[in-house]
C-alpha positions in Angstrom: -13.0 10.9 -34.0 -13.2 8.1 -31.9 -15.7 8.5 -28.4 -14.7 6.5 -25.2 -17.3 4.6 -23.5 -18.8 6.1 -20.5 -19.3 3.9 -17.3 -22.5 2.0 -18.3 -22.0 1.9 -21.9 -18.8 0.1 -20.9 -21.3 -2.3 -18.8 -23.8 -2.7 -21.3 -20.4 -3.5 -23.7 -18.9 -6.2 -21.4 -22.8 -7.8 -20.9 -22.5 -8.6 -24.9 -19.0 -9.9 -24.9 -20.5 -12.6 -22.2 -23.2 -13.2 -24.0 -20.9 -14.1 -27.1 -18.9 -16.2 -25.2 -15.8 -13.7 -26.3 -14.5 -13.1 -22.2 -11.7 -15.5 -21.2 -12.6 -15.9 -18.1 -9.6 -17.0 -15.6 -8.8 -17.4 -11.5 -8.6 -13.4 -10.2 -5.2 -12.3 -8.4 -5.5 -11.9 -4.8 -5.0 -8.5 -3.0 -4.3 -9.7 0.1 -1.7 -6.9 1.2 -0.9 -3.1 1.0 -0.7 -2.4 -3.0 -1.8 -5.9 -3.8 0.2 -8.9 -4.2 3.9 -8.5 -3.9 3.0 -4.5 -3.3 3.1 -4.2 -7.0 -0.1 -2.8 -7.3 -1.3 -4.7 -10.4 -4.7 -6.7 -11.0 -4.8 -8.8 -14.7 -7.8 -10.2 -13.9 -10.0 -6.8 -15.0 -10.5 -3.9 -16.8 -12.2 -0.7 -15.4 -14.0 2.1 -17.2 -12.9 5.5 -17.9 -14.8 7.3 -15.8 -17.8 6.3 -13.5 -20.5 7.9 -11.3 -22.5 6.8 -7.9 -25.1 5.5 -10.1 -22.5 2.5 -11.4 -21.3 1.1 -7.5 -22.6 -1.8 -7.2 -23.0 -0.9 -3.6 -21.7 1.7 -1.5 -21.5 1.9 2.4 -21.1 4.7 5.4 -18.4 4.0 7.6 -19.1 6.5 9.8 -15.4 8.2 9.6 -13.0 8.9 7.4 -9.8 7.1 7.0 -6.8 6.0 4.8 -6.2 2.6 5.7 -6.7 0.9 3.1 -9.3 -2.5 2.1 -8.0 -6.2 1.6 -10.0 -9.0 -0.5 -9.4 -12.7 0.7 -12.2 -15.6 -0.3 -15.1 -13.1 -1.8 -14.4 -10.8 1.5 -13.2 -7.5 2.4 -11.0 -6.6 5.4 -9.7 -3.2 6.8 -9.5 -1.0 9.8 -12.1 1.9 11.0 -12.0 4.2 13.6 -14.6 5.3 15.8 -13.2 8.5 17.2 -16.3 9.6 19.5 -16.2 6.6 21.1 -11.9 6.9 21.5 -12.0 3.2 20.0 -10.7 1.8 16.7 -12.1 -1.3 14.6 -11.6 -4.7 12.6 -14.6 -5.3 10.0 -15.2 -7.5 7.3 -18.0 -7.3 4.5 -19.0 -9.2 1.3 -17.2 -8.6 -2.1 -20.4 -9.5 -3.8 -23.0 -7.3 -1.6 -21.3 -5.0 0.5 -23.3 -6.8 3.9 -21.3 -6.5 7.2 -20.0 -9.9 8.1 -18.2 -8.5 11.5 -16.9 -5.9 13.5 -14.7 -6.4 16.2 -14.0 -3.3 18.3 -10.6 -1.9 20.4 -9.8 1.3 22.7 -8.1 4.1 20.9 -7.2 7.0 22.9 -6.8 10.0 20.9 -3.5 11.2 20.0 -1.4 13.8 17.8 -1.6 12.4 14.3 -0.4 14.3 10.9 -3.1 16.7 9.2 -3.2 13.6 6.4 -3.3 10.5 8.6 -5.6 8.8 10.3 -6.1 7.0 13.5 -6.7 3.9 11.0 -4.3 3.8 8.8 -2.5 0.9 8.3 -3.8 -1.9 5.8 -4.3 -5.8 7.1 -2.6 -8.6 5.4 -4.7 -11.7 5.2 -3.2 -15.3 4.1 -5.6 -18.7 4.1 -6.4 -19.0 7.7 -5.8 -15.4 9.4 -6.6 -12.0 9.2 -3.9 -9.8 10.4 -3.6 -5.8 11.8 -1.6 -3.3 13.6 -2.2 0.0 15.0 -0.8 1.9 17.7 -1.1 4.8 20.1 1.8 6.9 22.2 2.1 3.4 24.7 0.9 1.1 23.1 2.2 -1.1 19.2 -0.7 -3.9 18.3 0.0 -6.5 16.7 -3.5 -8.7 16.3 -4.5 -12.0 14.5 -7.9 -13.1 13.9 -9.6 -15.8 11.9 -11.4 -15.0 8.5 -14.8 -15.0 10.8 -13.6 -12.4 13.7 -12.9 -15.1 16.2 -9.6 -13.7 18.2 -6.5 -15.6 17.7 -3.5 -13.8 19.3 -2.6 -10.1 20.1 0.6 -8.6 20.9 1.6 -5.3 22.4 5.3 -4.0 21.3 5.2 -1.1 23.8 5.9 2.7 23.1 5.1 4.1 19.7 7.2 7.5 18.9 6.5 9.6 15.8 5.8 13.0 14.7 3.0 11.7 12.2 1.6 8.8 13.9 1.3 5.6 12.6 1.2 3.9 9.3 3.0 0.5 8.8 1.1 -3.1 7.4 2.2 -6.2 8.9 2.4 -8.9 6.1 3.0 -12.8 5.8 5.6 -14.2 4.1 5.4 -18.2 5.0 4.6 -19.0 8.3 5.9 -15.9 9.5 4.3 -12.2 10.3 6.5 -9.2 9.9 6.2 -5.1 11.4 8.6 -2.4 10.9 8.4 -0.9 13.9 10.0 2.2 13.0 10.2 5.2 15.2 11.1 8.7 15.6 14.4 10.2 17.7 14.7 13.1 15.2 12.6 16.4 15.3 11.0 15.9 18.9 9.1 17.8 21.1 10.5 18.8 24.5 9.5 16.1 27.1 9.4 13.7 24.3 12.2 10.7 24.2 13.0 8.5 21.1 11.4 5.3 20.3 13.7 1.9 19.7 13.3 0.7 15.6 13.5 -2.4 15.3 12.2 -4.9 12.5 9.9 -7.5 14.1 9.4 -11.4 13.2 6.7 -13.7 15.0 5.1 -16.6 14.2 1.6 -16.6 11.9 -0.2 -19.2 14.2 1.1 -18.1 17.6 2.2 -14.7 17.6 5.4 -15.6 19.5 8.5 -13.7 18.3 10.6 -15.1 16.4 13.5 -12.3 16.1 13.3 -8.7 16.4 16.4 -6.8 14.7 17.3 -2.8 16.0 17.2 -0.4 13.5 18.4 2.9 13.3 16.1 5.3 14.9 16.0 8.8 13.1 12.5 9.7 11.5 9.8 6.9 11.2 9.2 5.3 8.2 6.5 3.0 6.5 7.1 0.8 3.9 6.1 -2.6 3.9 9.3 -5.0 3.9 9.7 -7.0 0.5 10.7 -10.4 -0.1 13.7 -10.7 -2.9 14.0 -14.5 -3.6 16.6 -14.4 -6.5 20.1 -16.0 -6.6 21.3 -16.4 -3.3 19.2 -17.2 -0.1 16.2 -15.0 0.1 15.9 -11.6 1.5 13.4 -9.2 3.3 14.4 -5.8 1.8 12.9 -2.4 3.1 13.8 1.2 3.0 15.0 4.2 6.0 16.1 7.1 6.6 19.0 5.6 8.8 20.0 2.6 7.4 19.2 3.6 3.9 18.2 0.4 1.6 19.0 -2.7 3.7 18.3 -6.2 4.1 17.4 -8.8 6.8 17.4 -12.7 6.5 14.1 -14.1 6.8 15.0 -17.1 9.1 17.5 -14.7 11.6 16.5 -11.3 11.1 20.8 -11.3 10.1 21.1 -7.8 8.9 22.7 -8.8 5.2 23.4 -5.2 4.0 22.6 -1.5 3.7 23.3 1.1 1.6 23.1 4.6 2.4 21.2 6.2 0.0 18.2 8.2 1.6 18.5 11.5 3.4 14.7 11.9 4.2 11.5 10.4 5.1 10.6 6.7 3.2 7.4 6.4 3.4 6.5 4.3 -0.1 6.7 0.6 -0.1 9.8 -0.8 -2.2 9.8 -2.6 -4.9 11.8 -5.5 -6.4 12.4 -5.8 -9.8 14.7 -8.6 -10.8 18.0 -8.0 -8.9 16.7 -4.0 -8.2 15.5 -2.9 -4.9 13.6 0.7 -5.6 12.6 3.1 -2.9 12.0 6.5 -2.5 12.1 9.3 0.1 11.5 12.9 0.5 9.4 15.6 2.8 6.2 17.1 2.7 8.4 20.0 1.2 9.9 18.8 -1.6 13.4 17.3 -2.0 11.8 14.2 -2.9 14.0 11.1 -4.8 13.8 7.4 -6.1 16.5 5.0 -6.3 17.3 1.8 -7.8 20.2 -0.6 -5.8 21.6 -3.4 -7.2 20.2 -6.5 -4.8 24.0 -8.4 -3.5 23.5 -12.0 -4.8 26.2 -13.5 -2.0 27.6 -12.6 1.2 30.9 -11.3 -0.9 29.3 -8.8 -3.4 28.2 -5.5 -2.4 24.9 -3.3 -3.2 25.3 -0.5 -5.0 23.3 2.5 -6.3 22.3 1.7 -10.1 20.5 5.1 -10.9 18.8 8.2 -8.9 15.5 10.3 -9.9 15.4 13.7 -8.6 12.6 14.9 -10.5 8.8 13.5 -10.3 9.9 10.8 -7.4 7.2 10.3 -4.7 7.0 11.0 -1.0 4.3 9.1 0.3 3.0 6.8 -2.9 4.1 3.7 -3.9 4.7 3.3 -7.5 3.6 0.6 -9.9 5.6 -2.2 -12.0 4.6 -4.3 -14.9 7.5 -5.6 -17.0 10.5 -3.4 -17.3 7.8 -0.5 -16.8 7.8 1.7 -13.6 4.6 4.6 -13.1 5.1 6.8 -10.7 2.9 9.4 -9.3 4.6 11.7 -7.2 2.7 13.8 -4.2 2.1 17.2 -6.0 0.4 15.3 -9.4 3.3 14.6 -11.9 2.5 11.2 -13.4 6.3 10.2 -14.8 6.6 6.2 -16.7 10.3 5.2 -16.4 12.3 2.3 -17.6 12.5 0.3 -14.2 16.5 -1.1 -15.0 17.9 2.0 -16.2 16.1 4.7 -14.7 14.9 7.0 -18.3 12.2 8.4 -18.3 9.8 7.7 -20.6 7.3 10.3 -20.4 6.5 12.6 -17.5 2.9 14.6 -17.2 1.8 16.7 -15.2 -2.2 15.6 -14.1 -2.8 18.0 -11.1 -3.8 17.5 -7.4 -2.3 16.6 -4.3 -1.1 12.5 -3.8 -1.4 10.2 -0.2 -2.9 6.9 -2.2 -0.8 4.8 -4.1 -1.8 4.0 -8.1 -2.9 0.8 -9.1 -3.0 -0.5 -12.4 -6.0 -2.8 -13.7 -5.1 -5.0 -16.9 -3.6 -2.1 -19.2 -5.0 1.2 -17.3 -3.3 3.3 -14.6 -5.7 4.3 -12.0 -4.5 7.9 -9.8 -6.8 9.3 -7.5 -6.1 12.5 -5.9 -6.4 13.4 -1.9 -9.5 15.6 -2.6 -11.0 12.4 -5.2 -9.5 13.4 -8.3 -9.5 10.1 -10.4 -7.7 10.2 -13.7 -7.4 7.1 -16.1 -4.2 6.8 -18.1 -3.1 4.2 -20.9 -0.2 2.2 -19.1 1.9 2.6 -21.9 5.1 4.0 -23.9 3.4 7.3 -25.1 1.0 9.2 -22.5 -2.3 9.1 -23.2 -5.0 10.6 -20.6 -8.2 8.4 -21.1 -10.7 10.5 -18.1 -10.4 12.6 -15.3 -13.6 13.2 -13.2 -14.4 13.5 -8.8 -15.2 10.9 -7.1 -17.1 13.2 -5.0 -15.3 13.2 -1.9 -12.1 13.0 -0.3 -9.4 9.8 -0.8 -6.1 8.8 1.2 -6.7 5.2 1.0 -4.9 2.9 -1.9 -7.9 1.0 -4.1 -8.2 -2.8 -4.1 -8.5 -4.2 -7.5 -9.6 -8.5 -7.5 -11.7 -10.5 -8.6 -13.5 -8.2 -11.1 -14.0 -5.5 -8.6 -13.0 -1.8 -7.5 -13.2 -1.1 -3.9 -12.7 2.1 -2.6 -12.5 4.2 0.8 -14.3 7.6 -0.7 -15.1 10.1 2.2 -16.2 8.1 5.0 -18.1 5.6 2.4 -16.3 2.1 1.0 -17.8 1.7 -2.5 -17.6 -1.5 -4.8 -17.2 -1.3 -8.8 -17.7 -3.7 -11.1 -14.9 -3.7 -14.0 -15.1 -6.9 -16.4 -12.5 -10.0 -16.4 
């Protein structure tokens, strides 16, 4: 019977393949945004072990709290948001990939406010380009928008105003050209008495200045937190994003023009969307079930219409953001059913029930899926046709945050620590 390599056999494996010139060594894929580049969640440029212990980080940190924001990598650095909730204030800081030393920290008031029993006062993710660092956050009267240089020098900050929301908030900004964008999406369903709705509105300003650019109203139902996605297919390009009140719909880039919707979602979105060829894919659901995924064909002209292509009922997440790679979609939905589904068609492939609870979103490191559970449950699957569990083993403490996976590392938010593994390219 074949045995898999623990953690530091695996090392001690990759150390010989250097040393016999057998790695192909190649530039690593930036993760410069929620779920990595293009939100797909997929690094090439590594492979991780099987399981690992605290003995195998190459470094490991304390934070000081716990939160599920999660890390970004940008020139051999890590950026992400921390909270310091005794001292009502919240946080920018940057470390080394390489050593884990604090670069900066550049500190913000942060009154304390109702949040969901899974979020955290930190919880959205920076997006980082070549020249800017870039973060949001909010509180009941306040939306941040902030820009800093890759050393912490302040560039430009923006406040959006009132911020309504039974769960508090959760959005990433990210770049697409010279522009920043923020779904400002807030709550008018489901409120408490005293409380008023909030105005949703997609929000456009310019990378170097901060100054808007457009802003385009929204439906206002339930907030919602997926990262817009950029569809550059036939046709002029499109941002593409996911509510509960406008369904699947898309802005132009330049105007903020709203080019379509479809009316496909009847709950919460919470995952990212995804683009795959001319599909936009989405999902929504509750913390009580009810959850589904759906595929709409992306309208190549003004004269052609979306429409739905297929519908999951069964296995579709709530809060995490599948992967992609090729005509592959893995999906982990919030109660631990691991599902691989032909991402045109909708068939499932396989679907596997691995256990635990779900808030981070899986990533997937050259050919193995990475899940890690909200009490650190991490299990390694084969990303393939036929399932095929390769470890499952604690990380030892808690995780909301989604890994970073670049440049031959692993970083995580574990507890209130941010760890670093080393894979192999």
């Amino acid at each position: 019977m074949r045995r898999l390599l623990n953690a530091r056999e695996f090392g001690l494996f990759c150390s010989l393949l250097v040393v016999g010139g057998l790695v192909n060594l190649r530039a690593a894929e930036p993760w410069s945004r929620f779920h990595g580049e293009n939100g797909q969640g997929v690094s090439e440029d590594m492979v991780i072990p099987v399981s690992w212990t605290d003995a195998d980080y190459t470094w490991s940190i304390d934070l000081g709290s716990r939160d599920v924001g999660s890390p970004v990598v940008s020139g051999g650095n890590i950026y992400y948001l921390l909270s310091f909730p005794e001292e009502n204030q919240i946080g920018v800081q940057s470390v080394e990939l390489d050593t884990g030393e604090l670069r900066w920290t550049r500190k913000f008031v942060q009154p304390s406010h109702h949040l969901h029993k899974r979020n955290t006062l930190a919880s959205s993710t920076p997006c980082v380009d070549d020249d800017f660092v870039f973060v949001a956050w909010s509180d009941p009267e306040h939306t941040f928008l902030k820009c800093f240089d890759h050393d912490g020098a302040p560039v430009w900050s923006r406040d959006f105003g009132k911020w309504q929301s039974q769960h508090g908030f959760g959005t990433s900004p990210v770049v697409y050209g010279d522009s920043v964008l923020l779904f400002n999406s807030q709550q008018a369903e489901q409120l408490k008495s005293g409380q008023t709705a909030g105005a949703s509105r997609m929000i456009c300003v310019d990378r170097k200045s901060g100054k808007t650019k457009w802003e385009t109203g929204l439906a206002t139902t339930r907030s919602c937190y997926g990262v817009p996605a950029l569809y550059q297919g036939k046709g002029r390009p499109q941002l593409i994003d996911a509510n509960t009140g406008n369904g699947m719909f898309a802005l132009d880039p330049v105007s903020g023009e709203m080019l379509w919707s479809l009316d496909v979602f009847e709950m919460r979105c919470c995952s990212t969307p995804l683009i795959i060829g001319d599909l936009a894919i989405a999902s929504s659901g509750s913390g009580g079930g009810g959850n589904h995924l759906v595929a709409v064909r992306i309208p190549a002209s003004s004269g052609e219409k979306p429409e739905q292509v297929y519908r999951l009922d069964r296995g579709a997440p709530y809060v995490p953001t599948p992967v992609v790679k090729g005509n592959r979609l893995f999906l982990i939905d919030d109660k631990g059913i691991a599902s691989c589904v032909a991402a045109d068609s909708g068939d499932v492939i396989w679907s596997k029930r691995v256990g635990g609870n779900y808030s981070a979103s899986p990533v997937l490191v050259g050919n193995r899926l990475l899940l890690i559970s909200l009490d650190g449950q991490a299990t390694v699957l084969s990303a393939a046709d036929e399932y095929r569990r390769l470890g499952q083993f604690s990380l030892g403490g808690p995780v909301g945050a989604t890994p970073a996976a670049v440049d031959g590392s692993l970083i995580l938010r574990i507890g209130d620590r941010l760890v670093c593994l080393r894979g192999t390219k």
